[in-house]
C-alpha positions in Angstrom: 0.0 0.0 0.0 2.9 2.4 0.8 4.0 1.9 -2.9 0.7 3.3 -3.4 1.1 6.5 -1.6 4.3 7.1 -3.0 2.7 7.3 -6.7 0.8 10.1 -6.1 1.6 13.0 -7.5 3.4 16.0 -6.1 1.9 19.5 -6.3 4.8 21.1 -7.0 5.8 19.1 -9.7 2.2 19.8 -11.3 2.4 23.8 -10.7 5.1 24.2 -13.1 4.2 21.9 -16.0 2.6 23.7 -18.8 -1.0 22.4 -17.8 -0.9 23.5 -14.2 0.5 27.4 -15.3 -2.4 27.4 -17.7 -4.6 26.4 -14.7 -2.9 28.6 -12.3 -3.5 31.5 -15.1 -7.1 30.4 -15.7 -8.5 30.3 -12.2 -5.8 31.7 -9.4 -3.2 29.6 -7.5 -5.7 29.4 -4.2 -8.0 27.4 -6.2 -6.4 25.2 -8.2 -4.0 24.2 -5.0 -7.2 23.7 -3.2 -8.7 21.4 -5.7 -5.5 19.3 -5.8 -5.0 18.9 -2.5 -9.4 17.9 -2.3 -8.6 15.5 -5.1 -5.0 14.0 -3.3 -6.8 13.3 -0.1 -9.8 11.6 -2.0 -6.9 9.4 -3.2 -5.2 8.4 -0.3 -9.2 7.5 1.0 -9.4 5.2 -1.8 -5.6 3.5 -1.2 -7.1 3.2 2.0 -10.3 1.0 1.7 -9.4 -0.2 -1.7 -6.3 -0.5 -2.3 -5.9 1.1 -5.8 -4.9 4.4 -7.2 -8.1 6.3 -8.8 -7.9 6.4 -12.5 -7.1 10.3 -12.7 -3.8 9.4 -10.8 -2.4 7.2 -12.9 -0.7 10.0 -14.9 0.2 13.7 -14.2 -1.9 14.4 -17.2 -5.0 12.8 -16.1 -4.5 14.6 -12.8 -4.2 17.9 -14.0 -7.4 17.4 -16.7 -9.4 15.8 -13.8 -8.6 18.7 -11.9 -9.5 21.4 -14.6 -12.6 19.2 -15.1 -13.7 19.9 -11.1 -12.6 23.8 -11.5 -14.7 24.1 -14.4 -17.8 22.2 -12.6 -17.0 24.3 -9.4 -17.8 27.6 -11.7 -21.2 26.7 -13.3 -24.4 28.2 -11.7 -26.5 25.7 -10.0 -29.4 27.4 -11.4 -29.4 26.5 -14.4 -31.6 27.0 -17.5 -33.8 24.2 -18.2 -36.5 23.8 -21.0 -40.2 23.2 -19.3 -42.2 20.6 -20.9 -44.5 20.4 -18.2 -47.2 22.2 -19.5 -47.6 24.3 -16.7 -46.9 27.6 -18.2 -46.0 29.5 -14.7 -44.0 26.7 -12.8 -43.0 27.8 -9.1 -40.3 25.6 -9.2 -38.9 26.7 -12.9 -39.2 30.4 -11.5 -42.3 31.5 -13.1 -43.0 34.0 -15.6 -40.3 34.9 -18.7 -39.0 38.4 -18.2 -39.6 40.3 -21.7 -36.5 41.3 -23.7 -37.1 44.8 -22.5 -37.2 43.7 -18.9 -34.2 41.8 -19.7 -32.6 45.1 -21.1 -33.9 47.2 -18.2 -32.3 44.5 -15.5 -28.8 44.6 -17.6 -28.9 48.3 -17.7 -29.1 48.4 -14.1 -26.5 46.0 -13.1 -23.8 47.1 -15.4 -24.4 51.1 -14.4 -25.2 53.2 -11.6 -28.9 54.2 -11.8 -31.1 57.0 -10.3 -32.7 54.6 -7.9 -33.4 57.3 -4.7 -32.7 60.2 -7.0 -34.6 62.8 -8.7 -33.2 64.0 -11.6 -35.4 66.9 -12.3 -35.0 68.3 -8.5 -31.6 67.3 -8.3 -32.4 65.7 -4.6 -32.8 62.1 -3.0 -36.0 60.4 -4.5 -37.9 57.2 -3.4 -37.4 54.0 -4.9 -40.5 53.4 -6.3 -41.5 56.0 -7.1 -41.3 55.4 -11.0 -43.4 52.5 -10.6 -46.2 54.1 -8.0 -46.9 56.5 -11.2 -47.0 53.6 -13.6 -49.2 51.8 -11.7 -51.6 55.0 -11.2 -52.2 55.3 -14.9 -52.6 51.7 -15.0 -55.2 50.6 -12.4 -56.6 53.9 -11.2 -55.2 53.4 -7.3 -53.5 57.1 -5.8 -49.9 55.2 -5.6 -48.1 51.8 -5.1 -45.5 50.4 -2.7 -43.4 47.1 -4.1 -41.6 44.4 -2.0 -40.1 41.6 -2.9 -42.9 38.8 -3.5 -46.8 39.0 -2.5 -46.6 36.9 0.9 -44.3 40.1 1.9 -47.1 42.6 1.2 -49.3 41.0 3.2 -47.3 40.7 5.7 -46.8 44.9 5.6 -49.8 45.4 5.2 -51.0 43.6 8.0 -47.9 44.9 10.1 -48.5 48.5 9.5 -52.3 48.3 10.0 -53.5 45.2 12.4 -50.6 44.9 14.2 -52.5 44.1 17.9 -56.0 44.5 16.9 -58.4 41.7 14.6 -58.4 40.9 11.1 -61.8 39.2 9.9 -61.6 36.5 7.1 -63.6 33.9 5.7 -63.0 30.6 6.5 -63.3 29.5 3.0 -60.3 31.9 2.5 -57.8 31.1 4.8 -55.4 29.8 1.8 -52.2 27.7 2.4 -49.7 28.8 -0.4 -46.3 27.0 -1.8 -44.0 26.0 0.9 -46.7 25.7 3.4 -47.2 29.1 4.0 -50.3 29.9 5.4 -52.3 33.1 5.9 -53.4 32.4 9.5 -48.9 31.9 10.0 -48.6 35.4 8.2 -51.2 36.9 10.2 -49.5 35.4 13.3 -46.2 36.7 12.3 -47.7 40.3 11.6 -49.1 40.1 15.3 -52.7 40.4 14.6 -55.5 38.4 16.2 -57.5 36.2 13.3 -61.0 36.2 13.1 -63.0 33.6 11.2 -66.1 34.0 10.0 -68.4 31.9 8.0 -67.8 28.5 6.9 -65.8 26.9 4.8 -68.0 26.6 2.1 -70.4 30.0 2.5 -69.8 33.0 4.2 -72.2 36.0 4.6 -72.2 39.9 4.6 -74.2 39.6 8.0 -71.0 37.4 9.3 -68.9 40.2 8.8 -70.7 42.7 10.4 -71.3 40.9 13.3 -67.5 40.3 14.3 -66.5 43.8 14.0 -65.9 45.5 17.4 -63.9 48.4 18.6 -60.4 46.0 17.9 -61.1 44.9 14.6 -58.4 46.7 12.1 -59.7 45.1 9.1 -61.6 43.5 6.4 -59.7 40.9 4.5 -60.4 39.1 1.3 -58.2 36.8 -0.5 -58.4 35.7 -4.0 -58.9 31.7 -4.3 -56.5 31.5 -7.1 -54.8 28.1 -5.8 -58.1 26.3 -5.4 -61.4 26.6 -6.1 -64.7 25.9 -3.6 -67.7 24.5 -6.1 -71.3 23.4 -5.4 -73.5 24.6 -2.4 -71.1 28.1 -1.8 -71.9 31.5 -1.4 -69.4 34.3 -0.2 -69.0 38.2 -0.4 -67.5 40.7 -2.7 -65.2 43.3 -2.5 -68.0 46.2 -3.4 -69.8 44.6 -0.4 -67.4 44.6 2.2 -66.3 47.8 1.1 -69.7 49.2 1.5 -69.7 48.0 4.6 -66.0 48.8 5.8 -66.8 52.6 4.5 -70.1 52.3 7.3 -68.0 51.1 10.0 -65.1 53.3 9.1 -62.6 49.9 9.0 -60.7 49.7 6.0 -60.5 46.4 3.5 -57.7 44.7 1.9 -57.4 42.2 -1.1 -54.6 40.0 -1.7 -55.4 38.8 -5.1 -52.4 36.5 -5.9 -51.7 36.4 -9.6 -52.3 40.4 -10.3 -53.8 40.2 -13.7 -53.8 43.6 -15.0 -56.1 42.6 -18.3 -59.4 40.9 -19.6 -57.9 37.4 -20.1 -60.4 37.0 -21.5 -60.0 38.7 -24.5 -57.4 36.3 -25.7 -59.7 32.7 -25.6 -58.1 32.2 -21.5 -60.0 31.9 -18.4 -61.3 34.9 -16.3 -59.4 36.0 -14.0 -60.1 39.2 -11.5 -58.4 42.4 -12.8 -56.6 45.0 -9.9 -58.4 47.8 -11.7 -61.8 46.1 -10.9 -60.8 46.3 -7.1 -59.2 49.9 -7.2 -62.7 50.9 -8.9 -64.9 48.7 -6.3 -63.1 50.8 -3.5 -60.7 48.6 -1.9 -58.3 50.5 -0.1 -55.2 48.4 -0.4 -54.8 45.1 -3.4 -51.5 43.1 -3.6 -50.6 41.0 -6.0 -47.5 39.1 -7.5 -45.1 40.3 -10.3 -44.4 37.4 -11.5 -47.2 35.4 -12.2 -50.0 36.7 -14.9 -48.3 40.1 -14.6 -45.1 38.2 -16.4 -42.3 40.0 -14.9 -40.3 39.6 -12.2 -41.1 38.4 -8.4 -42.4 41.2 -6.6 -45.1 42.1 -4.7 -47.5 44.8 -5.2 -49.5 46.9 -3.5 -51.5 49.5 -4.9 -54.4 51.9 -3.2 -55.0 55.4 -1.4 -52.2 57.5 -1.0 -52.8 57.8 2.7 -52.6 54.1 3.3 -48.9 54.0 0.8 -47.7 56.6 2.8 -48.0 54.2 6.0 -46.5 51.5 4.3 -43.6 53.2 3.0 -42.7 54.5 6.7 -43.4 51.0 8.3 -39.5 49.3 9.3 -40.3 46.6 7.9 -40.6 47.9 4.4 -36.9 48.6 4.1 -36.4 44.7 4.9 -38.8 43.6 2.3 -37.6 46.2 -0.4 -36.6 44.8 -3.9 -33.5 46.2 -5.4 -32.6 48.1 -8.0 -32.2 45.2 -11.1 -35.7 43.4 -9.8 -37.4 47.6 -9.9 -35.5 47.9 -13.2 -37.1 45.2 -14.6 -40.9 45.5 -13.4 -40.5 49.1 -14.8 -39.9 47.7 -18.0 -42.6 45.1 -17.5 -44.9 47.3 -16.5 -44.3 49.7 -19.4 -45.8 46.9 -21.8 -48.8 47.6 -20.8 -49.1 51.0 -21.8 -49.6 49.6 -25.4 -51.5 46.7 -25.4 -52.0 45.7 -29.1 -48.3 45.1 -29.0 -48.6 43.0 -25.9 -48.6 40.0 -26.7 -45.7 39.8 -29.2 -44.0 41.5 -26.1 -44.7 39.8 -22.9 -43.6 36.1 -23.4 -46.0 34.7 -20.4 -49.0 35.7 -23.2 -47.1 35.3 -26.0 -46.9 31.3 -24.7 -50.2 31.0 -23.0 -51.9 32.3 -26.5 -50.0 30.3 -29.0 -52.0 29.1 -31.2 -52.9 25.0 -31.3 -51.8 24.8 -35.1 -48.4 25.8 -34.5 -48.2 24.1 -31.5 -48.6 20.7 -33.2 -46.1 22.1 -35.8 -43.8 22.1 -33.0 -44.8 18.6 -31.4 -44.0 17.2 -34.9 -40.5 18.5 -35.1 -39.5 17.4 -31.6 -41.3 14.1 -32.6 -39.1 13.5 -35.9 -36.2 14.8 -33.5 -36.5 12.3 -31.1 -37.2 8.9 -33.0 -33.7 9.9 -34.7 -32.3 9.4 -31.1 -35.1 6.9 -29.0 -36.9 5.2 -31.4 -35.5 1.8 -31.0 -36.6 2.1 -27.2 -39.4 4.0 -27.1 -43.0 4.2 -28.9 -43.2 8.0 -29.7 -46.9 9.6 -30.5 -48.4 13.1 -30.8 -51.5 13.5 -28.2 -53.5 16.3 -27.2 -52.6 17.6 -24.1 -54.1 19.9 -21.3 -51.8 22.7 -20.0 -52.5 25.3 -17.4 -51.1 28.6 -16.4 -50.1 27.6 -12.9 -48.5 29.5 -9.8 -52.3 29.0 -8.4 -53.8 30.6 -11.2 -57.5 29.3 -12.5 -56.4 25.9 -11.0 -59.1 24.0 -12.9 -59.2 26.1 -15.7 -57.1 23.8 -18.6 -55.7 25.5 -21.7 -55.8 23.1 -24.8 -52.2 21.7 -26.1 -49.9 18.9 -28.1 -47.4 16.9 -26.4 -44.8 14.4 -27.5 -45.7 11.3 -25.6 -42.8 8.7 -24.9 -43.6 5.2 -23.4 -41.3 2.6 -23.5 -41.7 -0.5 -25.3 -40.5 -3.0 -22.7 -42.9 -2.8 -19.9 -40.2 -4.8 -17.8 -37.4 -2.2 -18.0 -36.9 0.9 -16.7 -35.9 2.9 -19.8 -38.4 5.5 -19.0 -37.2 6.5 -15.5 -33.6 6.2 -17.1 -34.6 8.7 -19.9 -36.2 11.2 -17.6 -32.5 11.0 -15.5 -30.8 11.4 -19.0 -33.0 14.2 -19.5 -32.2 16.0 -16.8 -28.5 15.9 -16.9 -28.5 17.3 -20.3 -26.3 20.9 -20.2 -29.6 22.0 -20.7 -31.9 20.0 -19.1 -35.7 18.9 -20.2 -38.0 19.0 -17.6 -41.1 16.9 -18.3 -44.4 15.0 -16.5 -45.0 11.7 -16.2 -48.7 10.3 -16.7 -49.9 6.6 -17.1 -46.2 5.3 -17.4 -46.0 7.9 -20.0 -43.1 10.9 -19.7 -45.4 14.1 -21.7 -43.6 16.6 -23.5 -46.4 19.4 -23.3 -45.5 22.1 -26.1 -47.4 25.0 -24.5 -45.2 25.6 -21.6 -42.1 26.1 -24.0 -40.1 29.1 -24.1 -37.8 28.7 -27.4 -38.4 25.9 -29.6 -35.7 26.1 -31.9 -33.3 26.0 -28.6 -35.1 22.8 -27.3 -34.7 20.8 -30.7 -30.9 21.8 -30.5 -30.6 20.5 -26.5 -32.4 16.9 -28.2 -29.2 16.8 -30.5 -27.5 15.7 -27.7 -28.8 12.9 -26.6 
């Protein structure tokens, strides 16, 4: 074993071959010492319990290319692009929405430059930060002015810090939502220090239920948006114009948290309904959040929008400075934002439409081309079909709601083996990876949830 040992390699020696300068060059002398000494120890553990060299120290050469090999690795990004045949259109766990090019440029701008981020140009004195964006929103919704932090969970919690913060919050039962992570809005309302009060039942809830639970503590009248589940059959429960009718008797003010933010008639473009901010800034809602990233299609943010009075609190309350966005993520909902200002050109614009409108035709255009692409590579192991599909938009949006699509199906022909499961891992280790579902021992390539077709049929090249 001790002839063992004595075959390994000496860093010295490496450092000053023509390999180890062009590593030493390439990423610093720290690292690539570091690295060899990682890789010399892993060694020595496996002359220990097995009694063998590895095979990148059989050579100098292969030590020195094994070791570039682990720098290189050590550099990439964990997260990592990856195409998204899921057909879920706004996948949580891809990161959502698509930022637009302009976004894109917007976000770039920002992080290569300094910016006038808490600077007014015209007075030539410190600004506020979102400012830009309150005045975008105004011309968009309607509401006085806005306040943004970093994702919609966080605006709640604001909100209900600023305003509830020791007194009671009334909610319907049938609204007392549990979003990703197990985040729940009775644990955000805890967290805010405000008492919850249910009202109603799970399934119907009434004006009358409302009004009876107010009292001298109650701070105010919450609603939240079912957009990650949906109540059907023998329901009834009580709209914003309602509550706000009877918030503006009892002088208590009401707040929506509508999740997904849509800030036009979906449907307009053949999707499902969803509520609009502007509905809720007309009905008379004093405060609406809602996400950035999610029907808006920019980036995660949350959104608060409403009387100037209430943004003023908001902007003042500590917290606010913890749950601030900075300036690339403001950069790019600017941009985002700024779409909207001239819808006909939306939805060559914003990709989160773009995809979600796409028509069926071309989408089977595209199933066929990864088809042909893939029976070049799997046919031999796999039956390969065109099926219709049903995609959603996702992120708790219209969770029932199913948008038509195509998919490449991929079953395998031995029903013994486990060629699909070792596909889907193939898959996924690509340098751009393919993300799929799996349905009755089927692995569903869903067409309407991808981003850039001619950049997936080059990532099926390499398998």
């Amino acid at each position: 074993m001790s002839v063992l040992y004595r075959q390994l390699p000496a860093i010295d020696r490496l450092l000053k071959t023509e390999l180890g300068l062009n590593l030493v060059e390439n990423f610093g002398h720290s690292a690539v010492v570091q690295m060899m000494r990682e890789q010399l120890q892993q060694a020595r553990e496996q002359i220990k319990q097995q009694q063998q060299l590895p095979d990148y120290c059989q050579t100098d050469q292969h030590f020195l290319q094994h070791t570039q090999q682990r720098l290189q690795q050590q550099r990439q990004v964990k997260i990592q692009p990856v195409h998204n045949l899921t057909g879920t259109v706004l996948h949580t766990n891809l990161g959502r929405a698509i930022w637009s090019e302009a976004a894109q440029q917007a976000a770039l701008q920002a992080m290569q430059q300094n910016v006038a981020l808490e600077f007014d140009l015209q007075q030539g004195k410190r600004g506020h930060r979102d400012q830009a964006i309150s005045e975008l929103l105004a011309q968009l919704t309607g509401a006085e002015a806005a306040c943004v932090v970093n994702n919609n969970a966080a605006a709640v919690l604001l909100m209900l810090a600023t305003f509830a913060q020791g007194k009671e919050v009334i909610i319907s039962r049938g609204e007392l939502i549990e979003i990703g992570g197990a985040f729940r809005i009775p644990d955000i309302m805890a967290q805010a220090g405000c008492k919850l009060v249910e009202v109603g039942t799970t399934n119907r809830t009434h004006l009358r239920d409302y009004a009876q639970a107010i009292n001298e503590n109650t701070a105010l009248l919450l609603k939240v948006h079912s957009s990650n589940y949906q109540i059907m059959g023998f329901t009834s429960s009580v709209s914003e114009e309602e509550l706000v009718e009877l918030g503006r008797e009892k002088g208590i003010p009401v707040m929506t948290d509508l999740g997904s933010g849509a800030l036009i008639d979906f449907r307009e473009y053949g999707l499902p309904h969803e509520p609009q901010v502007q509905q809720k800034v007309a009905a008379g809602v004093d405060l609406i959040s809602f996400s950035g990233d999610k029907l808006l299609g920019g980036p995660q943010a949350g959104i608060i929008v409403g009387k100037q009075s209430w943004i003023d609190q908001l902007q003042c309350h500590p917290l606010k400075r913890v749950l601030r966005c900075d300036k690339v993520i403001l950069s790019g909902l600017e941009a985002t934002l700024r779409l909207y200002l001239e819808p006909e050109q939306l939805i060559k614009r914003l990709p989160t439409l773009r995809v979600l409108t796409a028509d069926l035709e071309v989408l089977q255009q595209q199933a066929e081309q990864l088809q042909h692409a893939l029976q070049d590579k799997l046919s031999e192991r796999f039956e390969i079909t065109i099926a219709n599909s049903d995609a959603q938009i996702g992120s708790g949006s219209q969770p029932t709601a199913k948008i038509p699509s195509f998919a490449v199906t991929l079953q395998a022909k031995s029903a013994k083996s486990d060629d699909l499961y070792q596909l889907i891992a193939r898959l996924k280790s690509l340098d751009h990876p393919i993300i799929g579902r799996v349905e009755a021992d089927k692995l569903w390539l869903d067409l309407r949830s991808v981003a850039n077709i001619e950049a997936l049929l080059t990532t099926v090249k390499e398998l």
